[in-house]
N, C-alpha and C positions, 0 to 999 in steps of 0.2 A: 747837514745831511739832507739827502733828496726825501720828499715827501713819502712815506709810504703806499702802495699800490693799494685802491679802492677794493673791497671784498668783494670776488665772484657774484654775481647774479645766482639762483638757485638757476637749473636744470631749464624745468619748466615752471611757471611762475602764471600763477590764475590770482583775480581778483575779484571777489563777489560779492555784487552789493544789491539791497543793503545785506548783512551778515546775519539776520536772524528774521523770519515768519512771524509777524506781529498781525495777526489778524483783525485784535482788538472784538467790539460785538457781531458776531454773524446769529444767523435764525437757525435751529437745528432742524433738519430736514432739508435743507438746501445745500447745494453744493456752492464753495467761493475759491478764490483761485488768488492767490499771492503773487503778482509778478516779482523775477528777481532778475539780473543782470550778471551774468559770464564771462569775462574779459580774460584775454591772452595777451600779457604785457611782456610777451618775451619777441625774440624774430625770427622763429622756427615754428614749425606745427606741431599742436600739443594734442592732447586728448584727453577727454576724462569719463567716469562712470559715475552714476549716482545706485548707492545703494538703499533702495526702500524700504523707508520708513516698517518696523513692525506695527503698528498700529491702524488698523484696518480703517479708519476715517480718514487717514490721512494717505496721501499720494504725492509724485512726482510727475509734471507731465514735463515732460520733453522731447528732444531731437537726438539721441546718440550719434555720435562723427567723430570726427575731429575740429579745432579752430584753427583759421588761420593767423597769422601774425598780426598782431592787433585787431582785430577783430572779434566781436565778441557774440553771446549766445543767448536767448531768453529760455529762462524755467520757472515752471508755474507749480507753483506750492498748492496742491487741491485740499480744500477741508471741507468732510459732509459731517457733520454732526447728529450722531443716531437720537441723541435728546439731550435736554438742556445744559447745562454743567459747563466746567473748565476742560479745555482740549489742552493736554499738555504733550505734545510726540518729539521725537529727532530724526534726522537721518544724515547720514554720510556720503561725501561728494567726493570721490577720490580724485586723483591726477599724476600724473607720471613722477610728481614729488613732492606733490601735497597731500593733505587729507582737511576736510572741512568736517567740523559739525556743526549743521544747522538746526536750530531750536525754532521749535513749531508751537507757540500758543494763541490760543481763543476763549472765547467767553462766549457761550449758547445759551441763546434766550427762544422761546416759544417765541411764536409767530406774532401773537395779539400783544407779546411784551416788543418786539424786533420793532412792528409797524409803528409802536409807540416809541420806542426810540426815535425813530426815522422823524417822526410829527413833531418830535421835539427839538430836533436840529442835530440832532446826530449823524453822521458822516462817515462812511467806510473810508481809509485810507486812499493816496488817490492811485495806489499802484495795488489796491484788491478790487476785484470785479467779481460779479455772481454769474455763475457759469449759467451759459445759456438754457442746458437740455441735464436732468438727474445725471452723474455715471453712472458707466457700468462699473461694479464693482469686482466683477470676476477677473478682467485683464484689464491691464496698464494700459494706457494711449500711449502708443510708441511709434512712433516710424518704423517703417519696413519695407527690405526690400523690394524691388519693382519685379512683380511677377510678369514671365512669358505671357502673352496675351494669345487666346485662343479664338479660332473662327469658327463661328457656327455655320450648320447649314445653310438657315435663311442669308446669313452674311456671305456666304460662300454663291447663292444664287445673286444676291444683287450686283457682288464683285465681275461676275464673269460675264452679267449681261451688260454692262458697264465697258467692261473689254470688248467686248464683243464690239460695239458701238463705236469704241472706239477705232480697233481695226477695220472696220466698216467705212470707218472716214478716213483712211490714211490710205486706200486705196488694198486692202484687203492684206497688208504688210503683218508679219506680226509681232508683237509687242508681249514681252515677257521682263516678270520683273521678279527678284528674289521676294515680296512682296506679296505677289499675284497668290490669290485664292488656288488651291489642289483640289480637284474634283475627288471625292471620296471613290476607291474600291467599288467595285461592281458581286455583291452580299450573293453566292447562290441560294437560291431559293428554292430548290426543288432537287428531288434528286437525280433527275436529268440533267441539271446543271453539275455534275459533279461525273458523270462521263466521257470519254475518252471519245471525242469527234464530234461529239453532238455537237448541232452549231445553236448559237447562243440566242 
């Protein structure tokens, strides 16, 4: 008899590695950051969410989107440790037909104990790094979308003398661009300005 047919692939099909936040010793007070690695091992575009962690020391930075087809995503596991002790957190990583839970532990030591580690040949992981600047701890680092860009006045003066300068040089031609700087409104200012014929 013919071989039986190989079991379907899931849907969408993510691979995350490594699979658990081992921070191992960090200093309490400072922020560290866990790299992990995001892969889309299927040949379609997938997508996923991470839901954060309940535990206020702990965060998720990332990029929300999608992946493309083999291609994969970095998330960075954040732990600030408000004082000494065992960090123990989770959170969950959803996907169009997965669900992850990722386990969050550390060990916080005070400072003058952290730098005695250090002196002693102790080592942070090579994929944990200490974040450069404290978080904020009020909102996530998230990407977000690109906002309209707005032109101020002074921006709006330099543009036009600019143009200006330029049709100057092309022989006094004009030169308009969906682009180009709008001169603001002319604001009356008096109540003569607001009459009928009065010239301006």
């Amino acid at each position: 008899p013919p071989p039986p047919p190989p079991e379907p692939l899931p849907l969408k099909s993510f691979k995350l590695r490594p699979p658990r936040a081992g921070f191992g010793v960090i200093e309490a007070g400072a922020a560290f950051r866990f790299r992990m690695v995001l892969s889309n091992l299927t040949v379609d575009l997938a997508r996923y969410q991470v839901h954060q962690p309940t535990d206020p020391q702990v965060r998720v930075v990332y990029r929300p989107g999608a992946v493309a087809a083999g291609l994969s995503v970095v998330l960075e596991v954040e732990a600030f440790a408000q004082a000494p002790g065992p960090l123990h957190a989770h959170f969950h990583l959803a996907t169009e037909g997965e669900c992850f839970e990722i386990e969050v532990e550390a060990t916080a030591v005070c400072a003058a104990e952290f730098a005695e580690w250090r002196l002693g040949g102790g080592r942070l992981p090579c994929n944990v790094s200490v974040a450069p600047v404290p978080p904020l701890r009020a909102a996530l680092t998230r990407s977000q979308a690109p906002r309209l860009t707005t032109t101020n006045q002074a921006a709006q003066g330099r543009m036009a003398a600019t143009r200006g300068s330029m049709e100057g040089s092309v022989g006094g031609s004009e030169v308009r661009d969906l682009q180009d700087a709008v001169a603001e409104p002319r604001v009356p200012t008096t109540e003569a300005d607001w009459l009928p014929g009065t010239p301006p």
